[in-house]
N, C-alpha and C positions, 0 to 999 in steps of 0.2 A: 504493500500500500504506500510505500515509499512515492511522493510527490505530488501529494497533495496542495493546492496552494491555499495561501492563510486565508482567501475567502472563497463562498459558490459563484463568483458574480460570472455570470454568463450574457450573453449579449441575444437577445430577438428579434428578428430582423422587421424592420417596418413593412407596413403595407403595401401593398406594390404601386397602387396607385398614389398619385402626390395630394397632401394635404389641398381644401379648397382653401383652407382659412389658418390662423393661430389655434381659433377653437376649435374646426375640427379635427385639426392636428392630437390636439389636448384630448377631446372627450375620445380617440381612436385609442389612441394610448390605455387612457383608464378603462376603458371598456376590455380591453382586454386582460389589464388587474382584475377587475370584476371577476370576469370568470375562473380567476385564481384564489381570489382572498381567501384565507388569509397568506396563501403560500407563494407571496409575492419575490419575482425575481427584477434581478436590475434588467433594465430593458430599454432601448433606442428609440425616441422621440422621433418620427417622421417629420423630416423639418423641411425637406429638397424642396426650394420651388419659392419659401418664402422668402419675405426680405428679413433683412434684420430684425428692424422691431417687430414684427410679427412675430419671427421667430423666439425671440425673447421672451415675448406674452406668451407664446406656447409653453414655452419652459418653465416658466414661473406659476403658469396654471397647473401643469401635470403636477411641479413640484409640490404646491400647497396642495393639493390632491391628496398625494401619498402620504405626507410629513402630516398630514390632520386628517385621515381617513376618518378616525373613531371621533373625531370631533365633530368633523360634518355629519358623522352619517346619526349620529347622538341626538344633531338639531334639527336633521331632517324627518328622522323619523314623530318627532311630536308634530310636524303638518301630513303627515301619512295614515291615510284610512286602513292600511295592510302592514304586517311585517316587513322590515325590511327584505328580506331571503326572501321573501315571495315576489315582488319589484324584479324584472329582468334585467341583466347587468348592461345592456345597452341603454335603458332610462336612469339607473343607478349613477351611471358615467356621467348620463347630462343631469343628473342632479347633482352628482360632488361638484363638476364639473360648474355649472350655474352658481353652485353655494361658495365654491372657493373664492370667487371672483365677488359675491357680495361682502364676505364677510372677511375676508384674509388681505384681498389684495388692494391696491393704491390705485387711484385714480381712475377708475375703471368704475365709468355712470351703471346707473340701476337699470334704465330703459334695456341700455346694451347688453349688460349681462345675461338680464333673462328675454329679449327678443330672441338675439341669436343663438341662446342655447336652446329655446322651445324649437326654431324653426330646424333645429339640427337635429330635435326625436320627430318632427315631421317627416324631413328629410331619409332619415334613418335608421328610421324606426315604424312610425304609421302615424298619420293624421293623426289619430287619438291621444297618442303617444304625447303630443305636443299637448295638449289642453291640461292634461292631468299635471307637466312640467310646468306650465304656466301657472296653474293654481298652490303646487307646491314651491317653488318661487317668492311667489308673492305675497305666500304667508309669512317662508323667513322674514323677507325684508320687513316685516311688524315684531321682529323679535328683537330687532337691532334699537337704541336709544337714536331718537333722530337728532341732527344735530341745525343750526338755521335756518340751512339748504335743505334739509329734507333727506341728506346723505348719513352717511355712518358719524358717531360720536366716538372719540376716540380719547383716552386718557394717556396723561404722558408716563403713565409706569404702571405696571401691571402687579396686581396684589393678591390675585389666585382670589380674587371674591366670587361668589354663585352667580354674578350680575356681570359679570366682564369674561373674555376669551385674551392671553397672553400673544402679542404679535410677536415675531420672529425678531425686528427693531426692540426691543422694551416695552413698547406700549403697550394697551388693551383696547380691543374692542368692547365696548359698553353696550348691554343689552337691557332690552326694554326692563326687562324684571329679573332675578334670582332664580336661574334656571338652571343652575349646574347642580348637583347632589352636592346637599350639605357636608357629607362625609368625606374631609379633607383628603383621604387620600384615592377616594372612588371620584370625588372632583376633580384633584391633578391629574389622573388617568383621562376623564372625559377633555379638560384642558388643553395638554398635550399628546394626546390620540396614542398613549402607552396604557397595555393590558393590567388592570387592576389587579390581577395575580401578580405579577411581577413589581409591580411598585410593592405591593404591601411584601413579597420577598425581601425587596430592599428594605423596608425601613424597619421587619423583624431586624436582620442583621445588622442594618447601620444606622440607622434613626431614621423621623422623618425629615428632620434639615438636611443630611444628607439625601436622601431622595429627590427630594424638591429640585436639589442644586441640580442632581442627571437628568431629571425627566426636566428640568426648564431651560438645560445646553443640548438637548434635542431638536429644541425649536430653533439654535442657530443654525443661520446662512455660511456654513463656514466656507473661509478665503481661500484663496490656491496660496501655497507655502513654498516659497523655494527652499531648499538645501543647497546653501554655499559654504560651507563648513570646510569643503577639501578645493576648493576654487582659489588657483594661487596668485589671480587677480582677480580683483574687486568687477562690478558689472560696469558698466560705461554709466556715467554722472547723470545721463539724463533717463537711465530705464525707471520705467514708472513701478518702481517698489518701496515700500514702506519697511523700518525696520518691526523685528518681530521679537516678544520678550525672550524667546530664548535664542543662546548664542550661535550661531552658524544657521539664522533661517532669516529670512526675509518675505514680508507679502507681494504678493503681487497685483496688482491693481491695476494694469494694462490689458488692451484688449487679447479674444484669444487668437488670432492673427499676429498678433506681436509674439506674444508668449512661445506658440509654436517655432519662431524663426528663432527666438532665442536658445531655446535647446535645438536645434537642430546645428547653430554656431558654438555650443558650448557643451562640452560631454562632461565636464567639468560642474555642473547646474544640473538638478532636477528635481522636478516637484514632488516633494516626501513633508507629511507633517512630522513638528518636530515631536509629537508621541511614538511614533514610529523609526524616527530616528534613533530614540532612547534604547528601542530594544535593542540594535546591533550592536551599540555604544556598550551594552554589558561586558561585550568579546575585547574590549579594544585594548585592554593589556594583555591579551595574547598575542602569541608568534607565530601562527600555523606557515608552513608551506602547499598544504594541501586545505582547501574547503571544500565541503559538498552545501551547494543551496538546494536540499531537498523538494521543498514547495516553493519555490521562485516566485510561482506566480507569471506576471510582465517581467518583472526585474527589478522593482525597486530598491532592495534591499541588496539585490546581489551590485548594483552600482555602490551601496556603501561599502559591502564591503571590497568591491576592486577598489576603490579609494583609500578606506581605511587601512588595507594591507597590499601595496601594489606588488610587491615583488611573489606574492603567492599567488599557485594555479587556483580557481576555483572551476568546478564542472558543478551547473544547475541544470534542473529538470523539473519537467511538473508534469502530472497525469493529464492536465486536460488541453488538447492538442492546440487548440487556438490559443491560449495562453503560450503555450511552448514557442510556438509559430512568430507572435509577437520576441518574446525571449528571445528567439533563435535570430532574428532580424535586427535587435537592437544590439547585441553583442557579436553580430558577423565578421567587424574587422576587430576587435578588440582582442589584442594577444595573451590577456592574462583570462579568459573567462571562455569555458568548452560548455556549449549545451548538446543534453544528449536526451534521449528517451529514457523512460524509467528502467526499463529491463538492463539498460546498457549500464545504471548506475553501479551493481557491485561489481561485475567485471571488471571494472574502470580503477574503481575505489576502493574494495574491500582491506581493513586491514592497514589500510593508510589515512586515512582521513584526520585530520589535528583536528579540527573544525567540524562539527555540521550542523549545519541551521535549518528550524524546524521550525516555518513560521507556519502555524498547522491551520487548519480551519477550523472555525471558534463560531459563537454566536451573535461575534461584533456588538457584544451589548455594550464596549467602549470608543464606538464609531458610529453609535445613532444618528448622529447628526450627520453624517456622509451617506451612510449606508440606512438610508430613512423603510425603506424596506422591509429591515430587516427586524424591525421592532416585532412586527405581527405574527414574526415567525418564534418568538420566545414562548421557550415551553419545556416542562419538563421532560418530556419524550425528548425533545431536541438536543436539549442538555445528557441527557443520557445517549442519545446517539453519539453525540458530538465527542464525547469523554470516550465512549470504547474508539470512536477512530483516533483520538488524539493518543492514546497509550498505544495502538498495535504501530502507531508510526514510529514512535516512540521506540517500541522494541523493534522493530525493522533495521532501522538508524544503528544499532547496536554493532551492527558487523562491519559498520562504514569505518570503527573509529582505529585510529593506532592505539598503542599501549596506552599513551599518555594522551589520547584523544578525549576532547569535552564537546557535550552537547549544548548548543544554544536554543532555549526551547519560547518561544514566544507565540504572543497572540495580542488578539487585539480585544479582549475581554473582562470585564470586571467580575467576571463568576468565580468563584472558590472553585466548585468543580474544577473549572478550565485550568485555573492557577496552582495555586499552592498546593490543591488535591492531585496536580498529576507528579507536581511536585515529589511529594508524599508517595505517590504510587512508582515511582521511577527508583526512590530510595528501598523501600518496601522490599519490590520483587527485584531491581537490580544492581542493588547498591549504589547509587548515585546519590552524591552529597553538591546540594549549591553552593559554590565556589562561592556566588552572585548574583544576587535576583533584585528587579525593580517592577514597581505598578506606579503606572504613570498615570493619575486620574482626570477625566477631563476637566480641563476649564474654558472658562469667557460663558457668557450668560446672554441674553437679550435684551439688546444696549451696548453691552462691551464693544470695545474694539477690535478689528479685529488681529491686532497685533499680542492679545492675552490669549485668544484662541489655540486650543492642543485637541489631537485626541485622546483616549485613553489607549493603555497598552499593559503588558506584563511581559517581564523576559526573568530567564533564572539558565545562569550557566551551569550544564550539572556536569559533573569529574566525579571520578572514580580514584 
């Protein structure tokens, strides 16, 4: 099972035919989560055809979609004559679809929201489709506090009250009346569209001030982060990035047309948050000559470490071909780094390896806010899957190592399980003691800046 990479994100190909609009780009998209939820994967926005800001609005609609499912779908069901689950996922789509854009987004009039999302269940759905869209529409917009204009009231800082929705900025949407569940933490679950099982996990273990602080750095918009930490010149004075609180990152705040030309001029630069930076950073008083990047992934981390150790071979691999494929294409001319297929890895390796990095796949419950997806899919079955594949890689890895070989074992998760229990289970059944472990928890909130912005992560180097 060797090469696995540290997440599932797989990619879906869009619809064949081109978006008419931003919206329909957006309700195409969710319509097809609908038919998934809660077993939501990352997946490609059809955007071919639009301009920029269209495209934009697409993005930003599918986004608040996904990142507040269980919000919307919370306020929608009190204007609904039926269960949700009985609702077909193509009306479903132009309702999150209409609601996101009354209640979450900027600038975006009421007329328009719900015109063009009714006329899109006509369209694509059935004549009727569109009236029943119409009617439930038009109820939200009575649920919102009016403000002068007649539009949304919005407060400058959000207080988790029964009367307000937390925006991704700080703010809050202000609603007509106290409509969230009294039960603070069955509220921050409706709030921030995270499973009430899972929050009250959290705050048994950690309180509920910590809870609050993860489930309300879900709602942020986080920034693209450079890694210039091994860059042995500075960027040119005029690139548009802001510094970032930790040492060797920087934000980026230029277009993504810029950004692309700038790593495509600099192998030296790439975008890694700095929580994920931290994991590799556990290895970096060692000496290997040999690495294995078992779950590579694209290659993020296998760029740290050909940075972090240039003079050592590393050979990565990952089980799932299109990831490899990217792998195999970013490190083509790169003389210190072999990608191979998995089978090829002990042949290659066995027996030799100082190094091997095991950034395994986890339930990114310390990447929420990247991997907005991936909330829905928290669960105890998942945690339990996720733990036996995390240990047989674990013992896989075993035969990679030399004598004095250490395993770097990371994730990008806040679960016990994932952490400190495999921790634990690695000591247990085969004697590995952590040299070195760190949990990098997330921070920046909504409002912050976003140079306080991290994700969460955990690394623990284990020796024998």
């Amino acid at each position: 099972m060797i090469g696995h990479g540290g997440s599932f994100e797989t990619r879906t190909p869009g619809a064949s035919a081109p978006p008419a609009d931003a919206r329909d780009a957006a309700t195409r998209l969710i319509a097809r989560h609908a038919r998934r939820f809660p077993n939501l994967e990352p997946a490609e926005l059809a955007d071919e055809g639009l301009d920029p800001r269209d495209a934009a609005l697409a993005h930003a609609i599918a986004d608040a979609c996904v990142r507040r499912w269980l919000t919307l779908r919370f306020l929608l069901e009190r204007c609904l004559s039926r269960p949700w689950w009985k609702v077909e996922p193509k009306v479903q789509a132009a309702l999150l679809v209409g609601a996101s854009q009354l209640l979450l987004l900027d600038r975006v009039p009421t007329h328009a929201a719900i015109d063009e999302t009714v006329e899109w269940a006509k369209r694509n759905v059935r004549p009727g489709a569109g009236g029943m869209v119409n009617a439930v529409l038009r109820s939200l917009t009575k649920m919102r506090a009016p403000d002068g204009s007649g539009e949304r009231m919005l407060r400058d800082r959000t207080t988790l009250a029964p009367d307000e929705l937390p925006l991704s900025d700080g703010r809050a949407l202000a609603l007509a009346e106290p409509m969230l569940p009294d039960d603070p933490v069955a509220r921050l679950g409706v709030a921030t569209s995270l499973p009430e099982w899972h929050l009250r996990r959290w705050t048994k273990r950690h309180g509920y001030d910590w809870c609050r602080h993860q489930a309300l750095h879900t709602l942020v918009q986080p920034p693209t982060v450079l890694n210039v930490a091994h860059a042995p010149s500075p960027l040119p004075a005029d690139s548009p990035v802001e510094p970032h609180d930790a040492p060797g990152h920087l934000v980026w705040t230029g277009s993504r047309a810029a950004l692309v030309a700038l790593l495509r001029s600099r192998s030296d630069v790439w975008v890694q948050d700095a929580g994920s930076a931290l994991s590799v950073g556990a290895a970096e008083q060692e000496r290997p000559s040999l690495i294995v990047d078992a779950c590579a992934g694209q290659g993020t981390k296998t760029r740290q470490l050909a940075a972090m150790f240039p003079s050592a071979r590393i050979v990565a691999t990952d089980v799932d071909d299109a990831r490899r494929s990217v792998l195999a294409a970013t490190f083509a001319r790169h003389p210190g780094v072999e990608v191979v297929g998995p089978s090829q890895l002990r042949p290659r390796c066995d027996g030799r390896a100082d190094l091997v990095l095991l950034d395994v796949p986890c339930s990114n419950s310390g990447v929420l806010a990247r991997r907005t997806e991936a909330k829905y899919r928290l669960g105890d079955r998942q945690l339990e899957r996720l733990a036996g594949t995390q240990r047989q890689i674990i013992a896989d890895s075993i035969p990679l190592l030399s004598p004095r070989g250490r395993i770097l074992y990371s994730t990008c998760s806040l679960e016990r399980e994932e952490n400190e229990g495999q921790v634990e289970w690695a000591g247990t059944w085969h004697r590995f003691k952590p040299a070195r472990r760190s949990l990098a928890e997330p921070t920046g909130l909504p409002g912050c800046k976003p140079c306080a912005y991290r994700d969460g992560s955990f690394a623990a180097l284990l020796a024998r």
